[in-house]
N, C-alpha and C positions, 0 to 999 in steps of 0.2 A: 364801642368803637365807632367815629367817625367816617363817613366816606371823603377820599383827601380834597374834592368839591367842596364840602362843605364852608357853608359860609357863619354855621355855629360857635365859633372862636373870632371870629373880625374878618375884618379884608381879606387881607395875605397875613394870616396866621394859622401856626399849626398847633396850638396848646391855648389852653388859658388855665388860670391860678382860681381854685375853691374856697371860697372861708365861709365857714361854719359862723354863721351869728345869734346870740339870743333874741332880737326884737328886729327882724327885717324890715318892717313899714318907718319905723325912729332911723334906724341906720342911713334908708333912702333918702325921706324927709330931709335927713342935717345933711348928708352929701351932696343933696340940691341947692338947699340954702349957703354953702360954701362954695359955690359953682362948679361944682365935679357932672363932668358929662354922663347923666344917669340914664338908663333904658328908662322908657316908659312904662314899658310891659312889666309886669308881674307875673309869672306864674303858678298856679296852685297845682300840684297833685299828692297823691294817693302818701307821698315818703318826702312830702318839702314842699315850702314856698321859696319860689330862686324870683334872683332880681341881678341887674347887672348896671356896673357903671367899664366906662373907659377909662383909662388913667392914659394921663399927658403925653406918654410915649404911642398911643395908640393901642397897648393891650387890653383886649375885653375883661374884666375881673369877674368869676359871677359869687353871689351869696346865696348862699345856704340858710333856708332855717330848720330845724327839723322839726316834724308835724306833733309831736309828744310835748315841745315848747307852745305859749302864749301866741297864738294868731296875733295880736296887737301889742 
């Protein structure tokens, strides 16, 4: 649970949308090169590699990889 400050979902939002992906480094990669507003950050832990783009409406998306899948 979030504290309702947080600025971990966007601006002024209060949710964001999870998806599960198999190759998160390829997913980011091709969402850059189609012009999709991509986070820079990556982050690694312990249960996933997350990465995050915006989509046109301004909601944060983030992706999931999980750590049992291919790092690349």
């Amino acid at each position: 649970m979030f504290p309702r400050d947080s600025d971990y979902f966007g601006t002024d939002r209060s949710f964001m949308v999870n998806f599960r992906v198999g190759r998160l480094d390829a997913l980011l990669a091709a969402l850059r090169a189609a012009g999709a507003a991509v986070d820079e950050k990556v982050q690694d832990e312990g249960y996933g590699r997350f990465g995050w783009v915006t989509d046109p409406e301004g909601n944060r998306v983030e992706l999931w990889q999980a750590p049992t899948q291919s790092a690349r």
